[in-house]
C-alpha positions in Angstrom: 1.9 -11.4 -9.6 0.5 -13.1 -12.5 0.6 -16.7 -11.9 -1.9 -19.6 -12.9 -4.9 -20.5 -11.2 -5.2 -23.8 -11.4 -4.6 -26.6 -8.9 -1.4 -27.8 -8.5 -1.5 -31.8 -8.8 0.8 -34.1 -6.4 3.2 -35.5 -7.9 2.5 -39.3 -7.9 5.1 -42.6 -8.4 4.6 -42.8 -12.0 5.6 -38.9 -12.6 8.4 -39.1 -9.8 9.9 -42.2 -11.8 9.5 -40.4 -14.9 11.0 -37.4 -14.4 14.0 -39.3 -12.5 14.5 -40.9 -15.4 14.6 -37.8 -17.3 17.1 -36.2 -14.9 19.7 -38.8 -15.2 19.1 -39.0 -18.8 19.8 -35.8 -19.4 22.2 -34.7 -16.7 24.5 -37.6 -17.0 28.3 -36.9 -17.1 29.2 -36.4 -20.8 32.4 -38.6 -21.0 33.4 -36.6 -24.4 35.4 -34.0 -23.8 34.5 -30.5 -25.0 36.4 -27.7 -25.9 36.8 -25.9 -22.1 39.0 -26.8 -19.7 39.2 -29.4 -16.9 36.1 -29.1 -14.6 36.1 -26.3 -12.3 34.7 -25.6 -8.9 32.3 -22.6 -9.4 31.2 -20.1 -7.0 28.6 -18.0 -7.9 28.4 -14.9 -5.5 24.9 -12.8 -6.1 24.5 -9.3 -4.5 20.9 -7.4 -4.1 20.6 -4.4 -5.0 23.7 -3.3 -6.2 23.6 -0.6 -8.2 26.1 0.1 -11.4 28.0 2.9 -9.6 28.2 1.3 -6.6 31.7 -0.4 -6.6 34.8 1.2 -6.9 35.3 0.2 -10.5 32.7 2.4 -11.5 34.1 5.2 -9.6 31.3 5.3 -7.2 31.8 6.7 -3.8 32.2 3.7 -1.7 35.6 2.2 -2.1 35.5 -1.6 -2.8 39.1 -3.2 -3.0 38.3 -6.7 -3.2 36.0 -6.4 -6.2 39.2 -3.8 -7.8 41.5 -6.7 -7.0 38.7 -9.7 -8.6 38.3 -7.7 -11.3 42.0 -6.8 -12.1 42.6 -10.6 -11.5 39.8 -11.7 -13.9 37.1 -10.8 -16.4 34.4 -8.0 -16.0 31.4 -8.4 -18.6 30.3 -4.9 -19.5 27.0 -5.4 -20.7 25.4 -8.1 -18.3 21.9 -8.4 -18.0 19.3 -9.7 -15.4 15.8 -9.0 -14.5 14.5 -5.6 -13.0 13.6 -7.3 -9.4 15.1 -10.1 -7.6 13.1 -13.3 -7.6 13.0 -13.4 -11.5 16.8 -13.3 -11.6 17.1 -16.1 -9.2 15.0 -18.4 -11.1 16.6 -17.1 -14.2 20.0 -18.2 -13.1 19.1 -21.8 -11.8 17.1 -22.3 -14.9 18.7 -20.8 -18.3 15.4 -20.0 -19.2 13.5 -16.4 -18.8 11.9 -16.0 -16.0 8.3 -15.2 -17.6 7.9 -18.8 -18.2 7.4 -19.3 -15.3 5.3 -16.7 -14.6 7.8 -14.9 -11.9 8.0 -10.8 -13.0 8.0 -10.2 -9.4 9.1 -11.0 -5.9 7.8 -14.6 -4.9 7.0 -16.3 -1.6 5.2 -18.8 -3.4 6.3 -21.9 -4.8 8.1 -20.9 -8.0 9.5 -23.4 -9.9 7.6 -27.0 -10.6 9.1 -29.9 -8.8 10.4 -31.5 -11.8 12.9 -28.0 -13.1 16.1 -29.4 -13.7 18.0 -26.1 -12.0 21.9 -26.2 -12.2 22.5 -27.4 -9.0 20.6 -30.4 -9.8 22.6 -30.8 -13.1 25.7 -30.2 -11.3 24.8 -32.4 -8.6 24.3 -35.3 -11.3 27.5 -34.7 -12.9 29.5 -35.2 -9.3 29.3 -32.0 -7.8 28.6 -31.0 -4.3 26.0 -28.6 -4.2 25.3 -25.9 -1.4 23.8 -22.6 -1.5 24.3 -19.6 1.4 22.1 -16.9 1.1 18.8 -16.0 -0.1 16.4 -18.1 -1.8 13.0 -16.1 -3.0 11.6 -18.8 -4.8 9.3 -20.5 -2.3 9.0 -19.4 1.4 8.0 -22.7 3.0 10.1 -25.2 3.7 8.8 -28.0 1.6 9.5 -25.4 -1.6 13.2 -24.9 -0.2 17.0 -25.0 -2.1 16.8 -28.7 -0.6 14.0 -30.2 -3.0 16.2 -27.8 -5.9 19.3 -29.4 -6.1 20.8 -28.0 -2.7 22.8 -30.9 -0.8 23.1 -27.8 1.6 21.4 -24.9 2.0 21.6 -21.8 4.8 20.3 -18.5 4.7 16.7 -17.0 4.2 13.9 -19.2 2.2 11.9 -16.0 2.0 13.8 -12.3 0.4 16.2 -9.8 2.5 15.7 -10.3 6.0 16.4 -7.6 9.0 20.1 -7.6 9.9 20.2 -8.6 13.2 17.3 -10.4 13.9 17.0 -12.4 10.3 13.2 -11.7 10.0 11.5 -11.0 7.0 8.6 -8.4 7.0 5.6 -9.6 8.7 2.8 -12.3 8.4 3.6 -16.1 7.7 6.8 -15.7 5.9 8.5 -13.8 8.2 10.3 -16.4 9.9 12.7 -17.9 7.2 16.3 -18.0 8.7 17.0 -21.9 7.9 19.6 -24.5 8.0 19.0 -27.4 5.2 15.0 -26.2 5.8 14.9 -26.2 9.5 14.6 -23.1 11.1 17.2 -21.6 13.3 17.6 -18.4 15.6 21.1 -17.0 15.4 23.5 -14.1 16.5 25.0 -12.1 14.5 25.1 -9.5 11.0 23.6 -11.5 8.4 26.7 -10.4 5.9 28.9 -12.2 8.4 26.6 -15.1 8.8 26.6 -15.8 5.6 29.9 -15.1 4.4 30.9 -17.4 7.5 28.6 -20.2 6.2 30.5 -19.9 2.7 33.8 -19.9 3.9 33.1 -22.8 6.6 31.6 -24.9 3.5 34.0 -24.2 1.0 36.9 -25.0 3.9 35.2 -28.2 4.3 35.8 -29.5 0.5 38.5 -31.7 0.9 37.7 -34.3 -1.4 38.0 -34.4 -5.2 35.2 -33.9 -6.0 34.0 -30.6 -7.3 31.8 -28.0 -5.7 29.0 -25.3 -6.2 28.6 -22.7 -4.5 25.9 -20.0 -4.9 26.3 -17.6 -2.7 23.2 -15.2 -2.7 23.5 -11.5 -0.1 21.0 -9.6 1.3 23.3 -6.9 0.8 22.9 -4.3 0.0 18.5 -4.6 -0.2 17.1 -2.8 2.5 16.8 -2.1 5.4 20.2 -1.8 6.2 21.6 -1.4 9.5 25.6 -1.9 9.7 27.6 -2.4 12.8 29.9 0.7 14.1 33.3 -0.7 12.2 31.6 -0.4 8.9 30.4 3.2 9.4 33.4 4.2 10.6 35.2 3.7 7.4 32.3 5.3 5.2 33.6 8.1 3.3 32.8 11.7 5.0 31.7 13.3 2.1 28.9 10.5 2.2 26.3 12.5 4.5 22.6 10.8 6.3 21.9 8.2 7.7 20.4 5.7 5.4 23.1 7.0 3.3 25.8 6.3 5.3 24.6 3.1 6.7 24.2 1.7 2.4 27.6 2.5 2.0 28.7 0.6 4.9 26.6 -2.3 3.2 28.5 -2.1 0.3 31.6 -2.3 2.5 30.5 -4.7 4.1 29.4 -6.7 1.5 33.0 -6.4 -0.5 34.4 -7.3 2.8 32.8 -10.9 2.6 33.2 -11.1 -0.7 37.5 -11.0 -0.3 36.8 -13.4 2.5 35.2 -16.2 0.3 38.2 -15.6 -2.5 40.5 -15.8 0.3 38.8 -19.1 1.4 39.7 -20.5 -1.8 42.7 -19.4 -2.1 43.6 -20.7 1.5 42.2 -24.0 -0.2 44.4 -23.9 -2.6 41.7 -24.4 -5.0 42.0 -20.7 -6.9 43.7 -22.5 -9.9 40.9 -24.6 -10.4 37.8 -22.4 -9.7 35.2 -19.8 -11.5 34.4 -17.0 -9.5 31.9 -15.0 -10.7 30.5 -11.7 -8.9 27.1 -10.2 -9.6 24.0 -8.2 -8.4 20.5 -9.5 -9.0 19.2 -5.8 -10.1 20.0 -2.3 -10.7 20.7 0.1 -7.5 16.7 1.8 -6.2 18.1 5.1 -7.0 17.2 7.0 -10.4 19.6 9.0 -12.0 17.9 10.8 -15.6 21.6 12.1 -16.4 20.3 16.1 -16.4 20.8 16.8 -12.6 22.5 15.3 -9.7 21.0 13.7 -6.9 19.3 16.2 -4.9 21.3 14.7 -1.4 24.7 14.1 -2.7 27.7 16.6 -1.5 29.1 18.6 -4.8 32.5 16.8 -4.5 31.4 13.6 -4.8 33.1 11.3 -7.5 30.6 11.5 -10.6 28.0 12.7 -8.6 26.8 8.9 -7.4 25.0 8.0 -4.6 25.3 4.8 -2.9 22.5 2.7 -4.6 22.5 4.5 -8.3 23.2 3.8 -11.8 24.9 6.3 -12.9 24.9 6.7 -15.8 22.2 4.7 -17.0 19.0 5.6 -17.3 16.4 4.1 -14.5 16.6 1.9 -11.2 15.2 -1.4 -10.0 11.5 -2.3 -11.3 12.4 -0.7 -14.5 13.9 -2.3 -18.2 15.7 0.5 -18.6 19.8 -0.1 -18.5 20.2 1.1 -14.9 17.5 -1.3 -13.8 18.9 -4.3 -15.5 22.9 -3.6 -16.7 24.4 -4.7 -13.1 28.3 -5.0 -12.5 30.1 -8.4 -13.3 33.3 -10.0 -12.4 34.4 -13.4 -13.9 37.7 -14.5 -12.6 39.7 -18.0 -13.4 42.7 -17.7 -12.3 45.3 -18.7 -15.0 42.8 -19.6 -17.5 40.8 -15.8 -18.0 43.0 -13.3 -18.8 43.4 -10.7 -15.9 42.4 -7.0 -16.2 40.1 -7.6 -19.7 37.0 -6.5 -20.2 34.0 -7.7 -23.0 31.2 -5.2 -24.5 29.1 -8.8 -25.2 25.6 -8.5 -23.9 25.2 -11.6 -22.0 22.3 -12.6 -19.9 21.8 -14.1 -16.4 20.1 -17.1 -18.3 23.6 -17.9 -20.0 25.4 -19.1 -16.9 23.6 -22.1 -16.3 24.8 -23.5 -20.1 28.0 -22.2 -19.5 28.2 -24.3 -16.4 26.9 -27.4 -17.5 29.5 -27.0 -20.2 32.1 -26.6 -18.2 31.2 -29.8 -16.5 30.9 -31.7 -18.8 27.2 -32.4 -17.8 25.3 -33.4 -20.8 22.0 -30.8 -20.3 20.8 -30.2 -23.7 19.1 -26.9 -25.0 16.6 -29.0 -26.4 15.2 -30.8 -23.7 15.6 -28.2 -21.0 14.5 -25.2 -23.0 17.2 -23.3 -22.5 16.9 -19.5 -23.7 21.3 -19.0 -22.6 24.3 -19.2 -24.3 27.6 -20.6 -23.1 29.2 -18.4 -22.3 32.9 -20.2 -22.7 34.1 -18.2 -25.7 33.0 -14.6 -24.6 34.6 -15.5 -21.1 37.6 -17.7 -22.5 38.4 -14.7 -25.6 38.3 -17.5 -28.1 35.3 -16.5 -29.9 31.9 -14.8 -29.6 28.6 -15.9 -29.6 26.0 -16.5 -32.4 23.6 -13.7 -33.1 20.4 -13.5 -30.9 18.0 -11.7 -29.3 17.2 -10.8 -25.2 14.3 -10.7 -24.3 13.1 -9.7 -20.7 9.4 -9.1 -19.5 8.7 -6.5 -16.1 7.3 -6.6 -13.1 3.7 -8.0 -13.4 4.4 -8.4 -17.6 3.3 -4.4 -17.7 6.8 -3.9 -19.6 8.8 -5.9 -22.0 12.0 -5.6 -23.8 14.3 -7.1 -26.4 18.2 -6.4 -27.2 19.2 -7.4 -30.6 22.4 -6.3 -31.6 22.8 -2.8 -30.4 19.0 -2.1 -30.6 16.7 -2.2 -27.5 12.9 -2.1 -27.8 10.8 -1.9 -25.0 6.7 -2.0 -24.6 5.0 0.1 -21.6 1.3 -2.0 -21.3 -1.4 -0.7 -18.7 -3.1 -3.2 -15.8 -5.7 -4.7 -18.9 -2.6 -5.4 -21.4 -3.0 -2.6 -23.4 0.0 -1.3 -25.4 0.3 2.2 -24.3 4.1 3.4 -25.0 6.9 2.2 -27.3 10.7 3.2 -27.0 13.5 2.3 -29.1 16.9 3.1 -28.5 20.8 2.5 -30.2 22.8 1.6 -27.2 25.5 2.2 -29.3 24.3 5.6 -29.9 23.0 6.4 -27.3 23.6 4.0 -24.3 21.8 6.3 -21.6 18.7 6.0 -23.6 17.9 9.5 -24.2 16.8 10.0 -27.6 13.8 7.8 -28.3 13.1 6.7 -31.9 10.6 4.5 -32.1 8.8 6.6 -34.7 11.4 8.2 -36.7 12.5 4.0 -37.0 9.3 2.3 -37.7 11.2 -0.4 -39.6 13.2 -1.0 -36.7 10.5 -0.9 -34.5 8.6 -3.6 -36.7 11.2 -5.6 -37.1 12.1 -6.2 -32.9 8.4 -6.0 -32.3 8.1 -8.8 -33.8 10.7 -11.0 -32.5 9.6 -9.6 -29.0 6.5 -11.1 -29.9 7.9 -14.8 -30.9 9.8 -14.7 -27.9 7.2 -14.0 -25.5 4.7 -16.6 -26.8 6.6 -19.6 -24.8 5.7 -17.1 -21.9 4.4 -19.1 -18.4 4.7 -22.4 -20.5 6.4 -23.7 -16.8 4.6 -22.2 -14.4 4.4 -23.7 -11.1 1.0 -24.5 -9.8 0.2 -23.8 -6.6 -2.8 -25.9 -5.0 
């Protein structure tokens, strides 16, 4: 990964004071009211790994009824983006900001936000909100760079990336034991879907009070390896042949499975009136699909010819900029305040919800002093409006790739190891939203034009890195 040398400095009394300071200055409950609604409770439920075609909505193999019924009952963005690997969505999220300022294109054990960010559970915290986050956390591996020192009044799950399903390791060497409770570790029993689906439900069961509550609920599902327990394979599809095969689909069962059960918590609540679900995946499914020829293990009659962890129909798979590494399925649902069963074509980014919530409670973050690079997102998700024209801009694993949307164009840069430039694509999503028909040269003006505000973008480019010592 390219991250900075230099030392990192401790933090001492004076900066501690100052950046408190800061915090509540710029966090503080904004007593005007705005044009949303009353304050919601948000839960924000992140999958890994889950490709485009791999819910039922897309007509993918694996049935997936309570994402069909959170869709039908809400919102789903059509063109939402995030980053093509999973520690640079995570910080993308808690930040608004790209994740290149920080220097994160790529998974991160290290420590990778500075101290000081101002993530949205910290800004939600500060406007009155309990805080807690159930999953994975990939942005620091130790426990002194945990969810805790981010925001977190509670945290469970894995500090490091996906863990084994059973015994809750990850990999090998001195990240591998991770499985945590508020930063202490902790050996359980159990599926880790369950465990932390049960963690979410227990927590949101426990919010009794008036005050509101954040939940960001991060899965392992469905990033390998998998291994599912017998009831989940048993309801995989037949025509769904192999092992690994069979045993990703009964992720993705599994994972829809927990995902009903933390709805039905808040609906048990009786808090579904008064909260924004939203449903995501951190990055396209691993499995290519170029749109010529099927996958070469997939049985003729299967739906669309899409294998559990694909894209299809978009181009590419996780790592890459292309549509199917970074266009990942997205369900916003509010029950009584977004119309059920809509959809939006608005390209929106993963930096855009952290605005949007901080809008919606009423927690007075500014764009100017926290840098933002997102939107919020009320209008697009609301269907009173639409959002000013801008520009997307995402950089690839270890900066070798970048890309900008503007409008319905989509440039993207190929550099080798040294930076050198050594490929440029251009595509009209509109046109041609499978990215087929390259026209980078037969559109040089095009080409020029995004090139250039790819370029002014990028500049601000590790201007937050976190400094490790």
């Amino acid at each position: 990964m390219n991250r900075s040398t230099q030392p990192l400095k401790p933090i001492g009394a004076i900066a501690i004071a100052i950046a408190a300071l800061f915090f509540f200055s710029a966090c503080s409950v904004d007593k005007q009211a705005s044009d949303s609604p009353a304050r919601p409770n948000i839960v924000f439920i992140i999958a890994d790994d889950l490709g485009w075609s791999d819910v039922g909505f897309h007509n993918g193999n694996v049935p997936t009824p309570n994402l069909r019924k959170l869709a039908s009952e809400g919102l789903e963005i059509r063109q939402h983006y995030v980053a093509p690997v999973c520690s640079p969505t995570r910080a993308g999220f808690l930040t608004g900001r790209y994740w290149s300022r920080f220097g994160i294109t790529t998974p991160t054990n290290e420590l990778g936000l500075p101290f000081e960010t101002i993530t949205v559970a910290k800004a939600l915290g500060e406007a009155g909100y309990n805080t807690a986050i159930t999953g994975k956390w990939h942005l620091g591996s130790k426990a002194e760079w945990g969810p805790n020192h981010f925001g977190f009044d509670h945290s469970y799950g894995s500090m490091a990336g996906g863990v084994t399903p059973w015994s809750h390791f990850y990999k090998k060497g001195p990240y591998s034991e991770t499985w945590h409770r508020n930063q202490t570790l902790i050996t359980e029993e159990g599926h880790v879907t369950d465990l932390l689906a049960n963690e979410a439900v227990q927590w949101i069961e426990k919010q009794t009070g008036d005050e509101p509550f954040f939940l960001y609920a991060p899965f392992t599902a469905v990033h390998l390896p998998v291994r599912e327990p017998q009831i989940w394979l048993d309801r995989v599809p037949k025509e769904i042949t192999g092992e690994v095969a069979r045993h990703y689909a009964a992720s993705i069962l599994h994972l829809d499975d927990a995902v009903g059960r933390i709805v039905e918590a808040i609906e048990n609540t009786g808090k579904a009136d008064n909260t924004l679900v939203v449903f995501t995946s951190d990055n396209g499914g691993s499995t290519a699909e170029n749109n010529d020829t099927k996958y070469p293990n997939i049985n003729d009659d299967c739906p669309n010819g899409a294998l559990p962890g694909s894209n299809f129909p978009l181009r590419g798979k996780k790592g890459d900029l292309y549509e199917g590494g970074t266009r990942v399925p997205t369900i916003v649902r509010w029950r009584g305040t977004i119309a059920p069963g809509t959809t939006n074509e608005t390209p929106v980014h993963i930096v855009d919800w952290m605005p949007t919530f901080c809008a919606l409670a009423k927690a007075n973050a500014g764009t100017t002093k926290l840098k933002w690079d997102g939107s919020n997102l009320w209008p697009v998700l609301s269907g009173t409006g639409s959002l000013p024209e801008r520009t997307l801009y995402s950089a690839g694993t270890h900066f070798r790739s970048q890309a900008l949307r503007d409008g319905d164009w989509k440039l993207i840069l190929f550099k080798a190891n040294d930076g050198e430039e050594i490929r440029t694509e251009l595509y009209n999503l509109a046109e041609d939203p499978n990215e087929k028909n390259n026209l980078a040269e037969t559109r040089s003006d095009k080409q020029a034009d995004l090139r250039s505000k790819l370029h002014a973008a990028a500049a601000n480019d590790r201007d937050a890195v976190a400094i490790i010592e």
